[in-house]
N, C-alpha and C positions, 0 to 999 in steps of 0.2 A: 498103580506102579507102572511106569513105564521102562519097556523095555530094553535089554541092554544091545549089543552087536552078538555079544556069544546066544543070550536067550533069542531074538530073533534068528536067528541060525537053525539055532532048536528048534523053534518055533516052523521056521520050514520045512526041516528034515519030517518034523511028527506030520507035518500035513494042517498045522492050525492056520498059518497062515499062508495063500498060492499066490502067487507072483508066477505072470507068465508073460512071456518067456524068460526063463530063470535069469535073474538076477547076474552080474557080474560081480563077485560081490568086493573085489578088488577096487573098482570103478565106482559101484552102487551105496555100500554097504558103508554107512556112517558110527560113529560110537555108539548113536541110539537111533539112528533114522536109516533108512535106505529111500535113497535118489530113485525118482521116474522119470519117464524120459517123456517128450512131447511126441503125439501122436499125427497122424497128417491131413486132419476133416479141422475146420472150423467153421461153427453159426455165426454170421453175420447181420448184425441188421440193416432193415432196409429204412436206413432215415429217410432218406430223399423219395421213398414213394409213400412212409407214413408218418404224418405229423407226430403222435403220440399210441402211447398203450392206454386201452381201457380195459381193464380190468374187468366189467360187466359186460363188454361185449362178447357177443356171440363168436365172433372171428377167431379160430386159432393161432394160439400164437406161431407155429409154424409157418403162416403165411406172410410173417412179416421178417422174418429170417430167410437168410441164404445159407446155403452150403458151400464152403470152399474147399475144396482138394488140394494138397501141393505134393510134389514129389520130392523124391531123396533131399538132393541139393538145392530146390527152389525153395525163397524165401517166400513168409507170408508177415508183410509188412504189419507190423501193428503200430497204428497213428496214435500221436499225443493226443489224450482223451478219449479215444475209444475201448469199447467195451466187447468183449467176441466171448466165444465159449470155446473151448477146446476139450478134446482126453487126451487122457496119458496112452503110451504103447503100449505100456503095461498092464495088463488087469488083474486085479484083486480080489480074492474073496476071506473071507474071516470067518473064524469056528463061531461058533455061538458065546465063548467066552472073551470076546477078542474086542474094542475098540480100537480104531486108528484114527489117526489124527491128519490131517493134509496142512503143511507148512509151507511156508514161502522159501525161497534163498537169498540169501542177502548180498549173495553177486548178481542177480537179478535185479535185487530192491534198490540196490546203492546206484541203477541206473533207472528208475522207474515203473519196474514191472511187478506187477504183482498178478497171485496167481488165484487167490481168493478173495472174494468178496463177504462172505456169512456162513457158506457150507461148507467146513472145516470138519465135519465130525462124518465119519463113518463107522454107520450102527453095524455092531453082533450081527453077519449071518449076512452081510454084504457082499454083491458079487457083480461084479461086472468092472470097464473102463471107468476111473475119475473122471467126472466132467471139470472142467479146470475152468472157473472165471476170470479169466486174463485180463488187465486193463491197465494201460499207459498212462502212469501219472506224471510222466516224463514230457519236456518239450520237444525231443527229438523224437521222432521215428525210429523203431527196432525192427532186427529182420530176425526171424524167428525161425528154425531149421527143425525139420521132423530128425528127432532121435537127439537133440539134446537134451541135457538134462534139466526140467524144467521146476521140479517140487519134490520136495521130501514126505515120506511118514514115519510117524511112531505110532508106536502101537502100545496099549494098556490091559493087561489082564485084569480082567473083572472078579465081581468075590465069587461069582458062579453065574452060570450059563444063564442066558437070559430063557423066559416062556417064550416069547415072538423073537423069533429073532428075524431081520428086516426082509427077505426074501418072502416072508408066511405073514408081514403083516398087512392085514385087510388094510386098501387104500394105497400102498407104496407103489410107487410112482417110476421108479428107475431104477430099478433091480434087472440086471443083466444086459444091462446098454454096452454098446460095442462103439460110440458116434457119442456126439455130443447132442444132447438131447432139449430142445426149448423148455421152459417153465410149464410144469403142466399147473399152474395155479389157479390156471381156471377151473380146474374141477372142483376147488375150494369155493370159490365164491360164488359159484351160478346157483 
């Protein structure tokens, strides 16, 4: 069941769902979503010093990323066809009975941006910044401002609390990230 505008409400007042810094909810607060805004760190990668990802290599993928900082009003251009990571301002954590869901906007998409690639789903018991996978499918260039609003969530009550929920599970990966954080996917396959 996904939730409405009044039970997400609810849903903040009792403490199952934190958004911080509170929410506006005047600005934020959708029929069934609530808007987050874009945060000011982007991973970039480094084409031009690495041909390709290997997967089986030893190499971290943190070495092949950059970090960019922008301030208030500085844009952080994102180029047609490129791919960056971003978070939201906002960070998130869910009760143990909570799923949310990370959506796009379609004042965003109607100009080529999108804000996900595959990890859409935030497990029971989640906490930290969204890492946001931005990528321009558009042929122009966008300028992209910290503190607009960049993706929505909803959220779905579950039939009861999960056993693990994603903070306590062995092997999770990005529980309490404040940054956007590279693939740790190599811990999978070495």
């Amino acid at each position: 069941m996904v939730l409405s505008d009044r039970d997400i409400k609810r849903y903040i007042t009792a403490g199952k769902i934190k958004i911080r810094p509170e929410l506006d909810y005047e600005t934020q607060l959708g029929s069934c979503s609530v808007d987050l805004r874009l945060g000011d760190t982007f991973m970039v990668f480094e084409h031009s010093r690495f041909a390709y990802i290997d997967l089986r290599a030893s190499a971290d993928l943190t070495e092949i990323m950059r970090e960019i900082k922008i301030g208030k009003d500085e844009p952080f251009i994102l180029q047609p066809r490129q791919f960056v990571l971003a978070t939201t301002l906002e960070s998130l954590e869910l009760d143990t009975d909570i799923l949310a869901r990370l959506e796009g906007r379609s004042s965003l998409g109607r100009i080529g941006i999108i804000v996900h690639g595959t990890a859409s789903v935030f497990d029971p018991g989640w906490q930290g910044n969204a890492t946001l996978e931005l990528g321009n499918l558009g042929i122009m260039p966008v300028a992209l401002y910290m503190g607009m609003k960049i993706c929505s969530f909803t959220f779905e009550q579950l039939s009861s609390p999960v056993d693990t929920p994603y903070f306590a599970k062995k092997g999770q990966k990005y529980t309490g990230q404040t940054k956007p954080l590279p693939s740790r996917i190599l811990d999978e396959v070495r």
